[in-house]
PyMOL Python script that loads the backbone (N, CA, C, O; Angstrom):
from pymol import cmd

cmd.read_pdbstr("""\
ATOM      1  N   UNK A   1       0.823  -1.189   0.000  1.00  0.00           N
ATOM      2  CA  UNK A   1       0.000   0.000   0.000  1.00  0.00           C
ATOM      3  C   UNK A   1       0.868   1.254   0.000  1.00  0.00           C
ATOM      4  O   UNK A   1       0.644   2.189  -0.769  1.00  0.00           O
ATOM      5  N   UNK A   2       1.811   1.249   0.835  1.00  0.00           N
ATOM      6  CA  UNK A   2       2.887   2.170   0.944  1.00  0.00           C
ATOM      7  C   UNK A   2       3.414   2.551  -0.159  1.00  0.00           C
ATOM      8  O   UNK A   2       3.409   3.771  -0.327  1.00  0.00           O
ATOM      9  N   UNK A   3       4.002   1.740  -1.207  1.00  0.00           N
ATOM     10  CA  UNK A   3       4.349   1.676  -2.280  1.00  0.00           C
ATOM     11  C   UNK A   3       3.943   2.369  -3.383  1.00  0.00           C
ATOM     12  O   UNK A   3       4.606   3.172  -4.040  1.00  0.00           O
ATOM     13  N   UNK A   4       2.274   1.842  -3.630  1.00  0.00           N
ATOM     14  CA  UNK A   4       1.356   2.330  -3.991  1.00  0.00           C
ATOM     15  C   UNK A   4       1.161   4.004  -3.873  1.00  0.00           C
ATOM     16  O   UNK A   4       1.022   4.807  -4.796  1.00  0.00           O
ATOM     17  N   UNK A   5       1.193   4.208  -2.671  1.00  0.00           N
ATOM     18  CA  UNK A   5       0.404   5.962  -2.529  1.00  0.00           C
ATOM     19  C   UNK A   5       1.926   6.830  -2.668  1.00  0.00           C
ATOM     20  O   UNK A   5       1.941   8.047  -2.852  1.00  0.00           O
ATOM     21  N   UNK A   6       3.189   5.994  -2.548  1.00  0.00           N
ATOM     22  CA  UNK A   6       4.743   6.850  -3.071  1.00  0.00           C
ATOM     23  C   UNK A   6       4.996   7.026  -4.274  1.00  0.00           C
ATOM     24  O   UNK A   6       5.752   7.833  -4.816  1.00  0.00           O
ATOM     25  N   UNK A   7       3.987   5.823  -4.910  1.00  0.00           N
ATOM     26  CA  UNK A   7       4.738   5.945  -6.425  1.00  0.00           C
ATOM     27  C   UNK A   7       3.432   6.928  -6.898  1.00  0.00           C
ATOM     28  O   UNK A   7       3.785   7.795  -7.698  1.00  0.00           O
ATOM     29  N   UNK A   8       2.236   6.944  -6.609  1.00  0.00           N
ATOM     30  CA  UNK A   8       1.461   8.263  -6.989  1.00  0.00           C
ATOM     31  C   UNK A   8       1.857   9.430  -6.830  1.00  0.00           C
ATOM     32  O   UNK A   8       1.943  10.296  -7.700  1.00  0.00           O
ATOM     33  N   UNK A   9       2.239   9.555  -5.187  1.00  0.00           N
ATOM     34  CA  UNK A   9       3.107  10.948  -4.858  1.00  0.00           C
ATOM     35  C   UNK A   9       4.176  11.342  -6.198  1.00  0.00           C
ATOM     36  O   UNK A   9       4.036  12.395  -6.821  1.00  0.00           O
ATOM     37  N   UNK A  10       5.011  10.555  -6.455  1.00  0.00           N
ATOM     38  CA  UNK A  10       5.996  10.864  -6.820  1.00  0.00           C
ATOM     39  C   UNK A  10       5.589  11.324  -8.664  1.00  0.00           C
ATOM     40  O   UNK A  10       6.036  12.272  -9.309  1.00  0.00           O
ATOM     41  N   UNK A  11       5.029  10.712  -8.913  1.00  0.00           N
ATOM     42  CA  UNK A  11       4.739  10.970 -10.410  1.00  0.00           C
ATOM     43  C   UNK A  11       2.979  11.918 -10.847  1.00  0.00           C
ATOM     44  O   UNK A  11       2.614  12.657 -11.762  1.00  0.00           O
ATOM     45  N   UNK A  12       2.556  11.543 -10.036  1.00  0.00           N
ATOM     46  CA  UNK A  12       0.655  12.257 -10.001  1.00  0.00           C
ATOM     47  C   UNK A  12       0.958  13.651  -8.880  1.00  0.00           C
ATOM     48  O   UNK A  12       1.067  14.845  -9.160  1.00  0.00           O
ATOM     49  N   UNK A  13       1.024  13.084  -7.787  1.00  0.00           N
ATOM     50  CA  UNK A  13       0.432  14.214  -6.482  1.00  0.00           C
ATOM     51  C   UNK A  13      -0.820  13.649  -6.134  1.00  0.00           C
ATOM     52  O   UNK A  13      -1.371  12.568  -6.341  1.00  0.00           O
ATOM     53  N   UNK A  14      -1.108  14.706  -5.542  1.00  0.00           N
ATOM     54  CA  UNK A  14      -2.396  13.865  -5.045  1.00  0.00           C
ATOM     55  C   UNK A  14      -2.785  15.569  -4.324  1.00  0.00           C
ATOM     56  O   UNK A  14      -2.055  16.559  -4.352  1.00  0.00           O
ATOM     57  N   UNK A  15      -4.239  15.430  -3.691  1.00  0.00           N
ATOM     58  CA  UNK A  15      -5.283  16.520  -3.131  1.00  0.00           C
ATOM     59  C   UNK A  15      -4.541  16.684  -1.188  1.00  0.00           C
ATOM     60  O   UNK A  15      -4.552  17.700  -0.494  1.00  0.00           O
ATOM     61  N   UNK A  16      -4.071  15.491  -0.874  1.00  0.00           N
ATOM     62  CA  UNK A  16      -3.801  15.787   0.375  1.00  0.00           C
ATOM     63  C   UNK A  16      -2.582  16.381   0.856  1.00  0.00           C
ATOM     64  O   UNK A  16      -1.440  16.017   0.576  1.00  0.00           O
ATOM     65  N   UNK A  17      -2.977  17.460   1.710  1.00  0.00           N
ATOM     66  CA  UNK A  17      -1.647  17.993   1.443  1.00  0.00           C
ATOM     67  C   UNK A  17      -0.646  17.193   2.541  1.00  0.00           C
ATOM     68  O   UNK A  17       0.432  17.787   2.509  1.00  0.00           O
ATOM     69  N   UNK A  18      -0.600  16.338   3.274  1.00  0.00           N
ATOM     70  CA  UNK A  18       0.699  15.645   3.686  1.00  0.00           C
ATOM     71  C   UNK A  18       0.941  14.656   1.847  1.00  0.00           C
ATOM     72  O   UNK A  18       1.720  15.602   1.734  1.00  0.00           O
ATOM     73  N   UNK A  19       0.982  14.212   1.144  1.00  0.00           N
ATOM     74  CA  UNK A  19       1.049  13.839   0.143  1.00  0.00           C
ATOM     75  C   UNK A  19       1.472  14.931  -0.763  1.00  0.00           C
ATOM     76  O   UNK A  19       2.170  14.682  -1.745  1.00  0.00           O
ATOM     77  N   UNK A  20       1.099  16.069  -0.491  1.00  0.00           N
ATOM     78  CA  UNK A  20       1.370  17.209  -1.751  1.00  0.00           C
ATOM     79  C   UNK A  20       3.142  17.510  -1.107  1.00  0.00           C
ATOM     80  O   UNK A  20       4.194  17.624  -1.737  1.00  0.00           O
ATOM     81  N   UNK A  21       2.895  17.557   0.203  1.00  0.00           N
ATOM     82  CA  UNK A  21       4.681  17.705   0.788  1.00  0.00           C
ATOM     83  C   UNK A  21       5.104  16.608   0.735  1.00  0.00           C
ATOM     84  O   UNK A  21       6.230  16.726   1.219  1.00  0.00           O
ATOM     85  N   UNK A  22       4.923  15.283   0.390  1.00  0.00           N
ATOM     86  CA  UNK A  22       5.602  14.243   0.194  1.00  0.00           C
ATOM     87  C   UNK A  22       6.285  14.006  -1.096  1.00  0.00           C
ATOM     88  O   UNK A  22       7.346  13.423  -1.322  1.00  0.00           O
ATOM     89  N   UNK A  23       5.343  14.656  -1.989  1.00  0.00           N
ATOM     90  CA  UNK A  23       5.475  14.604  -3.479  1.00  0.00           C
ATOM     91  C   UNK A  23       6.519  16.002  -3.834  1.00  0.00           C
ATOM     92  O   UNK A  23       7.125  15.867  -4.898  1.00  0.00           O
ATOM     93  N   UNK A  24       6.819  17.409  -3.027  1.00  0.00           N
ATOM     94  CA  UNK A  24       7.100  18.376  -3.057  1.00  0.00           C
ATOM     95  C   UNK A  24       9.281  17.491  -3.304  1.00  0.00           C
ATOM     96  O   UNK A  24      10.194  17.459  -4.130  1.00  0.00           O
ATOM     97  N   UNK A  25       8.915  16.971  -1.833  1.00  0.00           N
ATOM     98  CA  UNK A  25      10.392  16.055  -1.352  1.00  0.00           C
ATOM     99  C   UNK A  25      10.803  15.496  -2.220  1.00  0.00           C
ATOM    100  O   UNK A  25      11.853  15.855  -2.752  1.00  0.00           O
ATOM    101  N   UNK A  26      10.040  14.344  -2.677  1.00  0.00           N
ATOM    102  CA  UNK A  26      10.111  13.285  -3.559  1.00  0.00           C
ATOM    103  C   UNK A  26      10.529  13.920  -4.913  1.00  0.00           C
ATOM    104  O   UNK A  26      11.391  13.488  -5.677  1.00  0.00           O
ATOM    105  N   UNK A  27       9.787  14.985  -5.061  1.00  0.00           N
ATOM    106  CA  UNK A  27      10.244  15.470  -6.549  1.00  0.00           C
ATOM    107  C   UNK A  27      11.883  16.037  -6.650  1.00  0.00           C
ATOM    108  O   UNK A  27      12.678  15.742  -7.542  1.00  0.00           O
ATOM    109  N   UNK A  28      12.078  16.723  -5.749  1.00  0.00           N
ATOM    110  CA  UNK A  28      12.748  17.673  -5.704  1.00  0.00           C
ATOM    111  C   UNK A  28      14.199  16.484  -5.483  1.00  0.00           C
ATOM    112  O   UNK A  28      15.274  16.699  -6.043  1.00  0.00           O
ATOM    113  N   UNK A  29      13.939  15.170  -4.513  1.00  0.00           N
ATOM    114  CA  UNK A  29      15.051  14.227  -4.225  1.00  0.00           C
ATOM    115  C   UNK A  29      15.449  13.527  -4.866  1.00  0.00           C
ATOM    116  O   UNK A  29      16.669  13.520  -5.026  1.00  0.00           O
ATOM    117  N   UNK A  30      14.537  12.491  -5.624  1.00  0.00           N
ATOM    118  CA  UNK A  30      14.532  11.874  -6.153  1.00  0.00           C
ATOM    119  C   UNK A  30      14.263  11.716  -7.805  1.00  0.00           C
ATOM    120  O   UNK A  30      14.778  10.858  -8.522  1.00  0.00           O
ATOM    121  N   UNK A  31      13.274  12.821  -8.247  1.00  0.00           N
ATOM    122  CA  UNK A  31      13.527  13.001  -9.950  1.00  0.00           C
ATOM    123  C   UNK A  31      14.654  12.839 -10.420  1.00  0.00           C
ATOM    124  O   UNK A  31      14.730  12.157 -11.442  1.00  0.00           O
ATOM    125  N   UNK A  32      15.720  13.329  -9.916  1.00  0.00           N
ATOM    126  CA  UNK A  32      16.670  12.785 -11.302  1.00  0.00           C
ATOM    127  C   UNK A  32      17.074  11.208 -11.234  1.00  0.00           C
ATOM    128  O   UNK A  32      17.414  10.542 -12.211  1.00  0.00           O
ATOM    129  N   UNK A  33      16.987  10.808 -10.088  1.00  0.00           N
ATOM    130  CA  UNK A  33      17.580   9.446  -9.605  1.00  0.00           C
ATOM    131  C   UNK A  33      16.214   8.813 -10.573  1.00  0.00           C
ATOM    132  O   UNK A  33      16.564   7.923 -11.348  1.00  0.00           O
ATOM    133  N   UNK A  34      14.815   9.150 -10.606  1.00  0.00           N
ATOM    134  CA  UNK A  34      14.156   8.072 -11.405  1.00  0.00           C
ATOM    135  C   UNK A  34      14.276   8.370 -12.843  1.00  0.00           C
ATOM    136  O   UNK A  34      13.782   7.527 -13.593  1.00  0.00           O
ATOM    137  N   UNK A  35      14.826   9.385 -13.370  1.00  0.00           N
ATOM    138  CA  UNK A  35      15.269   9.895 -14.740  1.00  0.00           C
ATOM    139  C   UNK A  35      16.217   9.025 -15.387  1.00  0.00           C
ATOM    140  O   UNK A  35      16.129   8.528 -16.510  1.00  0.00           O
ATOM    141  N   UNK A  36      17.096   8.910 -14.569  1.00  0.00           N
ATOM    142  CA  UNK A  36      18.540   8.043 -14.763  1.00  0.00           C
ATOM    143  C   UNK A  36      18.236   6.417 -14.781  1.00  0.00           C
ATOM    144  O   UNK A  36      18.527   5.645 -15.695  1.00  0.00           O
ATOM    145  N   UNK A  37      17.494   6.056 -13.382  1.00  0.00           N
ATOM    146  CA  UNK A  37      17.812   4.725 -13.280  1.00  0.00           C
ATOM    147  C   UNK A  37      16.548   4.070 -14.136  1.00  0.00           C
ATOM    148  O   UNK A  37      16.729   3.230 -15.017  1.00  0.00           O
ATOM    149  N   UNK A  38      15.200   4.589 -13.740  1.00  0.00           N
ATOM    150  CA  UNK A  38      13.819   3.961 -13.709  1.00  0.00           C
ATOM    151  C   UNK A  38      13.035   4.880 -15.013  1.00  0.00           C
ATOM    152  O   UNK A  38      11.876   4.547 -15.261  1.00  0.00           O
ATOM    153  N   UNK A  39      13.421   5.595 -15.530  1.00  0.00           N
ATOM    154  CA  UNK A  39      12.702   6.267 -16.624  1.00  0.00           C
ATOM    155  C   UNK A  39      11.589   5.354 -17.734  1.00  0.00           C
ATOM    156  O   UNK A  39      10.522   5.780 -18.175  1.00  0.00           O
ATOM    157  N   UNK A  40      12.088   4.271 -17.948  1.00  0.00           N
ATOM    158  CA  UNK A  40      11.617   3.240 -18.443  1.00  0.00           C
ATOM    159  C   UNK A  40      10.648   2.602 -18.051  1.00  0.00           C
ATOM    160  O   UNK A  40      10.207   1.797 -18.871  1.00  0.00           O
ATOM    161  N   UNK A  41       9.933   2.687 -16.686  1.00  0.00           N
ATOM    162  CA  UNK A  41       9.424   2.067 -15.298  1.00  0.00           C
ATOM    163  C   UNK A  41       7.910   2.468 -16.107  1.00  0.00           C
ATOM    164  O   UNK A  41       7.655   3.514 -16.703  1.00  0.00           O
ATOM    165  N   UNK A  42       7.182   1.484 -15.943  1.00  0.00           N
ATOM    166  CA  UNK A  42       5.491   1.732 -16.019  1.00  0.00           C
ATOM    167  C   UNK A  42       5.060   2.165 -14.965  1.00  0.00           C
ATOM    168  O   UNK A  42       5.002   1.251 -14.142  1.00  0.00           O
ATOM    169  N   UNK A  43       4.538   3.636 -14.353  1.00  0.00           N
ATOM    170  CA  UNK A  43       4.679   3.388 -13.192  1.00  0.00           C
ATOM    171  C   UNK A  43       3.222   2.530 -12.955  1.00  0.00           C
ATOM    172  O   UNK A  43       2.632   1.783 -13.735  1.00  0.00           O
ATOM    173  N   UNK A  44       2.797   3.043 -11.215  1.00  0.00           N
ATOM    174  CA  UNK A  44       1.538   1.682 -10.810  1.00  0.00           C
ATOM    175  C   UNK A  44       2.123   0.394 -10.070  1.00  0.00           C
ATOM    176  O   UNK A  44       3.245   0.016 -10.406  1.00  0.00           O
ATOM    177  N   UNK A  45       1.675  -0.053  -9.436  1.00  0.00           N
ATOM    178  CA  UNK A  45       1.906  -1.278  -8.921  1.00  0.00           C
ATOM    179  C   UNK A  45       3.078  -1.258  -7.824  1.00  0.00           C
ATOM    180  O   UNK A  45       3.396  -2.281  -7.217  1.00  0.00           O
ATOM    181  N   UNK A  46       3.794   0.179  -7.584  1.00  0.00           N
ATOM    182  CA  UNK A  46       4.763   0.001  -6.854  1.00  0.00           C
ATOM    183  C   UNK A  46       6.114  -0.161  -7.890  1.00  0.00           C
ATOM    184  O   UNK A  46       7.276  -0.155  -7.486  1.00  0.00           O
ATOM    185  N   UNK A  47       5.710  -0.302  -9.277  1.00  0.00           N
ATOM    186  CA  UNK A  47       6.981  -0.683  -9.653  1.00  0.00           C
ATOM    187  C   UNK A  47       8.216   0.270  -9.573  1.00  0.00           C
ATOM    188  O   UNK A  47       9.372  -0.141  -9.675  1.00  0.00           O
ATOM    189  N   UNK A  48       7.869   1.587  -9.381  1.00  0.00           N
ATOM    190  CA  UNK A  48       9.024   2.705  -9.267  1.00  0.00           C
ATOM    191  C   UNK A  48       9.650   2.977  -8.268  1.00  0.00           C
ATOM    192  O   UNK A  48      10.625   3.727  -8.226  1.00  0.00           O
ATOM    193  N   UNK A  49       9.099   2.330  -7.258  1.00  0.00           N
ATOM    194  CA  UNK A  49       9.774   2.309  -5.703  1.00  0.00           C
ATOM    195  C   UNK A  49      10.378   1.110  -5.916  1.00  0.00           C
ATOM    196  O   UNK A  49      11.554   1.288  -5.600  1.00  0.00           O
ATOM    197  N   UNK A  50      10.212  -0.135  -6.316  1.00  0.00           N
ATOM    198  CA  UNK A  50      10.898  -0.852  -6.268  1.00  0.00           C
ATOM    199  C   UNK A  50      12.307  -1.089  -7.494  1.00  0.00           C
ATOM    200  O   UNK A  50      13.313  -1.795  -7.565  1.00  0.00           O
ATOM    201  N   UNK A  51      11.836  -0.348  -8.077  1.00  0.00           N
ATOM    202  CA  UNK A  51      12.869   0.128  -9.648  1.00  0.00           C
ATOM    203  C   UNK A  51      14.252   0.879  -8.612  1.00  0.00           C
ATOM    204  O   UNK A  51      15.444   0.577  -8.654  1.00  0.00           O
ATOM    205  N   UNK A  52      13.525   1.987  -7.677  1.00  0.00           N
ATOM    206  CA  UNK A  52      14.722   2.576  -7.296  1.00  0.00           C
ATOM    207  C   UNK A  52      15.330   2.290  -6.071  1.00  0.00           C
ATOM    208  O   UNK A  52      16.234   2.998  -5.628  1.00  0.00           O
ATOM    209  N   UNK A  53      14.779   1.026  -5.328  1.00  0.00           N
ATOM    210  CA  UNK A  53      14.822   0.558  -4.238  1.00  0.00           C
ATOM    211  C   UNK A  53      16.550  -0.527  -5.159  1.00  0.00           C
ATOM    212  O   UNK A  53      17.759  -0.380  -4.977  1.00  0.00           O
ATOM    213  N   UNK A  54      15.671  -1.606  -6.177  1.00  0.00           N
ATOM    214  CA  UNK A  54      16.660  -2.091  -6.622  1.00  0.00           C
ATOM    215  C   UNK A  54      18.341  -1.150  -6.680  1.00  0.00           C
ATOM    216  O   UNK A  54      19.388  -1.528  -6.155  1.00  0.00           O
ATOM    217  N   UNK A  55      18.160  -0.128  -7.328  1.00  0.00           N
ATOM    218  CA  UNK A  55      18.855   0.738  -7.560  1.00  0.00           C
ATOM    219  C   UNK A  55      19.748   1.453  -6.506  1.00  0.00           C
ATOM    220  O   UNK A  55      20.451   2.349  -6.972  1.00  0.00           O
ATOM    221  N   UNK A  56      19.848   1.219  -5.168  1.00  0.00           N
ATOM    222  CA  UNK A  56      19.268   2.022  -3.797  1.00  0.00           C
ATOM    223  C   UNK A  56      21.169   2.175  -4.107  1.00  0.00           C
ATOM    224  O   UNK A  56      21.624   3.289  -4.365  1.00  0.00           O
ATOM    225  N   UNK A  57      21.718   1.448  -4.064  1.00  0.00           N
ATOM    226  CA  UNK A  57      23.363   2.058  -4.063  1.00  0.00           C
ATOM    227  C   UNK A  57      23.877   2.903  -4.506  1.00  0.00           C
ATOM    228  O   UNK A  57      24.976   3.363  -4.195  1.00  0.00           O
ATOM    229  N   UNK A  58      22.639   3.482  -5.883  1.00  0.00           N
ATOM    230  CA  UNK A  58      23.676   4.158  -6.838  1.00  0.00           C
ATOM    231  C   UNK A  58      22.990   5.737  -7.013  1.00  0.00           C
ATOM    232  O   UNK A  58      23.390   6.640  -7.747  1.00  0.00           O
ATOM    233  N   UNK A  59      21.663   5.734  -5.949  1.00  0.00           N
ATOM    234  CA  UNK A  59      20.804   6.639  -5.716  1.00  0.00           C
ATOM    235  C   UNK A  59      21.538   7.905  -4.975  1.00  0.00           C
ATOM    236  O   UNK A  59      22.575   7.553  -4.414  1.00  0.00           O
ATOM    237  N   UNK A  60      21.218   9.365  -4.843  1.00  0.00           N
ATOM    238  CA  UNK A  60      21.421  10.114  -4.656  1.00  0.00           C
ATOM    239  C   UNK A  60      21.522  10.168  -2.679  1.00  0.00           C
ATOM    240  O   UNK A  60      21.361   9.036  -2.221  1.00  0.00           O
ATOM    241  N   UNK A  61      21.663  10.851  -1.991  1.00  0.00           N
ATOM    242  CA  UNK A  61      21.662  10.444  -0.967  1.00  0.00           C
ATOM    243  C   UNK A  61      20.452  10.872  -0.351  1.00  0.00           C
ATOM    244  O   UNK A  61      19.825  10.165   0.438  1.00  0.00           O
ATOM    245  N   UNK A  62      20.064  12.190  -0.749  1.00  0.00           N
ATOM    246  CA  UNK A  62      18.756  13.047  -0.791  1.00  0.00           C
ATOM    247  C   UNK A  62      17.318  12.219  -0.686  1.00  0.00           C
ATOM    248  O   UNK A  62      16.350  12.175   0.074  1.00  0.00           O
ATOM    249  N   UNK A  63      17.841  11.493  -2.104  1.00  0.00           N
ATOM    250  CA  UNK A  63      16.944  10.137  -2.820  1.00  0.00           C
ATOM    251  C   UNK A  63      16.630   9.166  -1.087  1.00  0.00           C
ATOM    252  O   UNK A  63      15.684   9.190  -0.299  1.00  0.00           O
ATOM    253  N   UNK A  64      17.794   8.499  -1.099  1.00  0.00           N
ATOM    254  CA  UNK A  64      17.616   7.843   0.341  1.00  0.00           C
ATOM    255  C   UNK A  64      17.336   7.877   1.313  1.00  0.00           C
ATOM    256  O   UNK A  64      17.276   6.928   2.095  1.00  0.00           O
ATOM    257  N   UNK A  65      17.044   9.207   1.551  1.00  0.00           N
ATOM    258  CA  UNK A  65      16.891   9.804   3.073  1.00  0.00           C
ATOM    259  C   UNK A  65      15.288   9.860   2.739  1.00  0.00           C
ATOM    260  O   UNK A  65      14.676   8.982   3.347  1.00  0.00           O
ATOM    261  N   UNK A  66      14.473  10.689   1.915  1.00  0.00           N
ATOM    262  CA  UNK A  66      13.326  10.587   1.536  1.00  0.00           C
ATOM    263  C   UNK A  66      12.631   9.323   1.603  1.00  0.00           C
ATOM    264  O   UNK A  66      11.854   9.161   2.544  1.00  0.00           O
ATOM    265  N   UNK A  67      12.834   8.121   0.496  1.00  0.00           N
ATOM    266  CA  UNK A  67      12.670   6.826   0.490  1.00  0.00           C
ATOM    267  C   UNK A  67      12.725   6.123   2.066  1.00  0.00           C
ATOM    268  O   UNK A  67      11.861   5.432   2.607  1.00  0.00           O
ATOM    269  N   UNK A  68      14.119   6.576   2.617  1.00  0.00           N
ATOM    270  CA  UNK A  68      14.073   5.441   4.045  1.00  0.00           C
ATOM    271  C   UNK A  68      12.481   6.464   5.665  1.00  0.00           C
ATOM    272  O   UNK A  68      11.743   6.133   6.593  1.00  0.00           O
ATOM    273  N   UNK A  69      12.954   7.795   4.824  1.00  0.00           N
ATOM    274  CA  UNK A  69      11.606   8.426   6.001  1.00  0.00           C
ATOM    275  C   UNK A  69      10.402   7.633   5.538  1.00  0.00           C
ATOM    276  O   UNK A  69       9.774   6.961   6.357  1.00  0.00           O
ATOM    277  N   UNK A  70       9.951   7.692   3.894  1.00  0.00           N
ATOM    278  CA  UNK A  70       8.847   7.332   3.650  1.00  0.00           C
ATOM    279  C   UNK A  70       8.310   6.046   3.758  1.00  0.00           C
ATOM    280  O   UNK A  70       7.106   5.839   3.613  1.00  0.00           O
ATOM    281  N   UNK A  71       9.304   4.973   4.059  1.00  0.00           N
ATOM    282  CA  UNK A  71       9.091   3.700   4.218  1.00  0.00           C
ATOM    283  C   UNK A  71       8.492   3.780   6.300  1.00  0.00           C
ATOM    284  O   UNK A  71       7.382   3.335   6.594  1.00  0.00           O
ATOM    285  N   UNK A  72       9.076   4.158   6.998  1.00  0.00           N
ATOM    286  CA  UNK A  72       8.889   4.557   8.341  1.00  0.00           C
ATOM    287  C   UNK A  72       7.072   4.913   8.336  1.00  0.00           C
ATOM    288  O   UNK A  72       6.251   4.483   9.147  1.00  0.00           O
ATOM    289  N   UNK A  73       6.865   5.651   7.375  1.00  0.00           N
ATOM    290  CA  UNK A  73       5.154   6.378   7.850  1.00  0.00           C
ATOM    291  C   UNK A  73       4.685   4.908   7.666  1.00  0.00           C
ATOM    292  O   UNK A  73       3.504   4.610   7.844  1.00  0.00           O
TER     293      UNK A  73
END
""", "prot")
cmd.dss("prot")
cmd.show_as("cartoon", "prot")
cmd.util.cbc("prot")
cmd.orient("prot")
């Protein structure tokens, strides 16, 4: 589920605003890291969290810090 409402954040947004500041982070941390690694990624299903999860070594650090808070909620 988690997965789910990060990988919306990250590419949609969404109406709520803890989600609109999640997506604010996410954009700002992690866009280029899904540009580079996951651009290719359908998103849905979680697959872009797990695209950059795979990826997690070569990710930005910004990227990681975001990802490891957002896994915590």
């Amino acid at each position: 589920m988690l997965r789910i409402v990060l990988t919306a954040a990250l590419l949609c947004g969404t109406s709520a605003v803890y989600a609109q500041e999640l997506t604010t982070a996410q954009r700002d941390a992690c866009m280029g890291d899904y540009q580079k690694f996951c651009k290719s990624v359908t998103p849905g299903g979680g697959r872009i969290i797990a695209c950059l999860a795979k990826e997690s070594d070569k990710l930005t650090p910004a990227c990681k810090k975001v990802l490891a808070e957002a896994e915590k909620k």
